[in-house]
N, C-alpha and C positions, 0 to 999 in steps of 0.2 A: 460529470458524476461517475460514469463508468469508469473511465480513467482511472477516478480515483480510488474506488471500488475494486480494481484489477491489480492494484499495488500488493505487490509480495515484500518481504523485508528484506530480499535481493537488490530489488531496486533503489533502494533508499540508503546513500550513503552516510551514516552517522558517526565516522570518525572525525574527531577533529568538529567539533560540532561549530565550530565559528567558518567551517566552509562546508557545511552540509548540503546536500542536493537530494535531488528526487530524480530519477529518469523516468521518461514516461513513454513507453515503448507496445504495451498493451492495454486490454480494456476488459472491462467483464462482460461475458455473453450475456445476453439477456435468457438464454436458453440453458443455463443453468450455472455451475461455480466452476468454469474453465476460462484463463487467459485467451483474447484473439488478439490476434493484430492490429492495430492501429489502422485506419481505414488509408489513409496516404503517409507518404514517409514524412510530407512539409507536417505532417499532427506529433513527429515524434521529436522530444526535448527533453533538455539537463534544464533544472529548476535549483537554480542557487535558495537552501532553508535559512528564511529570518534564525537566530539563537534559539530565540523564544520558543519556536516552533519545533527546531530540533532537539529542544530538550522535553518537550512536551512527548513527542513521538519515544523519544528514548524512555523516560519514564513510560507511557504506554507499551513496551515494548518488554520491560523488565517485569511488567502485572503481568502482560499476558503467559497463558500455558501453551500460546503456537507463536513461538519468534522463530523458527528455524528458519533458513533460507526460502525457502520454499512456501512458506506458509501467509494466508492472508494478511495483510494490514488490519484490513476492516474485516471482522470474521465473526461466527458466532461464536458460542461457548463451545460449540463442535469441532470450531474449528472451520467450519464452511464459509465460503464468501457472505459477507454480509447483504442486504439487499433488500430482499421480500421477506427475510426473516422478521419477527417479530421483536427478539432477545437481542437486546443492543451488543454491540464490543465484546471485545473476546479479553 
């Protein structure tokens, strides 16, 4: 869950959506809305995206008002990591 929680929309290739991936390279702190590191390098991976999925994400990506590089996947309306938040998706 962290993993996925840590994803910025850097990570996430969506070009070409019938060869989309996810890299999974950090995680979210539990100590607040910053990327760490992966706890060992064998936890880091390219994740080939079913279609379905990558057009899901892409539509999710076009609603949000934080798609920049840098910006959460999973985030609130602030823009903050998602998590302990209450207020779903960004």
């Amino acid at each position: 869950m962290s993993e996925c929680l840590g994803l910025v929309w850097a990570d996430i290739d969506l070009i070409g959506l019938d060869k989309a991936s996810v890299s999974f390279e950090f995680q979210a702190s539990r100590q607040g809305g910053v990327r760490v590191e992966l706890k060992t390098e064998e936890s880091k991976r390219d994740v080939e995206l079913p279609r379905f999925l990558a057009k899901m994400l892409a539509a999710h990506k076009i609603k949000s008002a934080h798609s920049k590089p840098d910006a959460f996947v999973f985030c609130t309306r602030s823009g903050r990591r998602w998590g302990n938040a209450t207020s779903p998706g960004c």
